[in-house]
C-alpha positions in Angstrom: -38.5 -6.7 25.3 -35.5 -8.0 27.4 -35.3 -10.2 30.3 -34.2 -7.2 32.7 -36.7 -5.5 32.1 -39.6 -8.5 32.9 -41.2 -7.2 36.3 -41.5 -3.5 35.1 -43.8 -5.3 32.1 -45.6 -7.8 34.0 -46.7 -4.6 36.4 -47.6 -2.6 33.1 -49.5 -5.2 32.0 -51.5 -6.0 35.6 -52.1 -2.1 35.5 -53.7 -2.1 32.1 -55.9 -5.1 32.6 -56.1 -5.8 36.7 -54.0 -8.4 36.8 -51.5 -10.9 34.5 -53.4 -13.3 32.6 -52.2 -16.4 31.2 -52.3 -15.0 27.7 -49.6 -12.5 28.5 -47.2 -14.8 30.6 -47.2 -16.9 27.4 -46.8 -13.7 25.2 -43.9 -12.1 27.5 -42.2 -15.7 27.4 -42.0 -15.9 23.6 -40.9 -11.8 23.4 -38.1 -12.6 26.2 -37.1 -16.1 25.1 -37.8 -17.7 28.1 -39.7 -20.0 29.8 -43.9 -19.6 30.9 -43.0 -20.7 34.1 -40.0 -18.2 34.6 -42.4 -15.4 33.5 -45.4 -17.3 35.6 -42.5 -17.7 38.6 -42.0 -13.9 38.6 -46.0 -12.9 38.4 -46.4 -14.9 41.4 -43.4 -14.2 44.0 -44.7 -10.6 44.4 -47.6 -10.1 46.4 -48.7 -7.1 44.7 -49.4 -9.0 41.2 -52.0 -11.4 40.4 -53.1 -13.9 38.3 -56.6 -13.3 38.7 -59.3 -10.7 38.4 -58.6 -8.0 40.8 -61.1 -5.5 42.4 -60.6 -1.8 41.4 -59.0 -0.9 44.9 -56.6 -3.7 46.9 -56.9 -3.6 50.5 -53.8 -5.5 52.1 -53.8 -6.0 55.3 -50.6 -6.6 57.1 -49.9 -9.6 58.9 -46.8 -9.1 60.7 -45.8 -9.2 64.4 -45.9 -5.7 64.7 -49.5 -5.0 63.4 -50.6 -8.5 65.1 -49.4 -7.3 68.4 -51.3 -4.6 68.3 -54.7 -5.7 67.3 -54.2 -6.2 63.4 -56.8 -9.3 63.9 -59.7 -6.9 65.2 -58.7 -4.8 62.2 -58.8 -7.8 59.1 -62.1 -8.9 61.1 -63.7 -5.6 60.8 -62.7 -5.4 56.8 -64.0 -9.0 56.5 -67.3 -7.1 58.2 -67.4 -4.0 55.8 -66.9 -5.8 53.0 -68.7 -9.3 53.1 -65.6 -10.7 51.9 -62.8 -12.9 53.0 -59.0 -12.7 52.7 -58.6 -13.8 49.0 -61.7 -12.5 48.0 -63.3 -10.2 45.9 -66.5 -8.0 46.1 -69.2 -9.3 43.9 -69.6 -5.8 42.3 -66.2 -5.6 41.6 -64.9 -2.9 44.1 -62.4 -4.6 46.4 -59.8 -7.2 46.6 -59.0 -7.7 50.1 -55.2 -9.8 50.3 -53.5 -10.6 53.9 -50.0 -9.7 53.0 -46.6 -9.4 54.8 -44.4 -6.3 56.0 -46.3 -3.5 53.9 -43.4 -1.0 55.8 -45.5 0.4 57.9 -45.1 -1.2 61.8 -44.6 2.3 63.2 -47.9 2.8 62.7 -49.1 -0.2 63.0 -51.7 -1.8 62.9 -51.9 -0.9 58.9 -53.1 -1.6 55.9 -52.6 -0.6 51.9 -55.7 0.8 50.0 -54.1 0.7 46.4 -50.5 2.4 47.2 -52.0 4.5 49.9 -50.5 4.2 54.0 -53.0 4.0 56.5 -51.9 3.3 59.8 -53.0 3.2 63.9 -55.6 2.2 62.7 -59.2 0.9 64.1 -62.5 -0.6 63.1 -64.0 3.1 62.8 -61.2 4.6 60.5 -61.5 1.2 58.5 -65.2 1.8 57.5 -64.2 5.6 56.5 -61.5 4.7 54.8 -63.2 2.0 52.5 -66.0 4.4 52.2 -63.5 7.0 50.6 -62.7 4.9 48.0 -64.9 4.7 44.9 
């Protein structure tokens, strides 16, 4: 393994186990030649890795201007409703992570969200509870 190619393994590695345990930081450090906290530095600077459990879908809600401005509170408040969970939290059965994140790209349509790596935008407390019912 080489140092350039770090990030592309620590996402391989999240995608076969939902998320980067400690285990493999120390692994990928020792197969690099760098540091655990270089390796632990780059798991944690992108918001779409973790070092803990995830659920098998991530909901991240956007937290920007845009998607504030136009009632992206009403929206995380009615996930927080469907879910019984709080930003940072995971379903006890497993199903969903829900994350408050930044930009997600999408403030033309905001306010929006990410289901996995799936767009959905304008969105309301109605479309939320179809749209989390969707996923299985």
């Amino acid at each position: 393994m080489k140092r350039h190619d770090l990030l592309n393994q620590i996402k391989e590695a999240q995608k076969e186990k939902g998320f980067v345990s400690e285990a493999v930081i120390q692994d990928m450090a020792k197969a690099i030649g760098i540091s655990i906290s270089d390796v632990y530095g780059v798991t944690t600077f992108y918001s779409f890795l973790s070092t803990q459990p995830q659920g098998r879908h991530t909901v991240r809600i956007c937290k920007s201007v845009p998607c504030l401005l136009q009632n992206g509170e009403t929206v995380s408040a009615a996930i927080e409703k469907d879910l019984g969970i709080a930003p940072g939290e995971t379903t006890s059965d497993g199903r969903f992570t829900f994350e408050l994140t930044n930009c997600i790209g999408a403030c033309d349509q905001a306010p929006a969200m990410l289901v996995d790596d799936a767009i959905y935008g304008n969105l309301t407390p109605e479309r939320i509870k179809t749209i989390l019912q969707s996923h299985d």
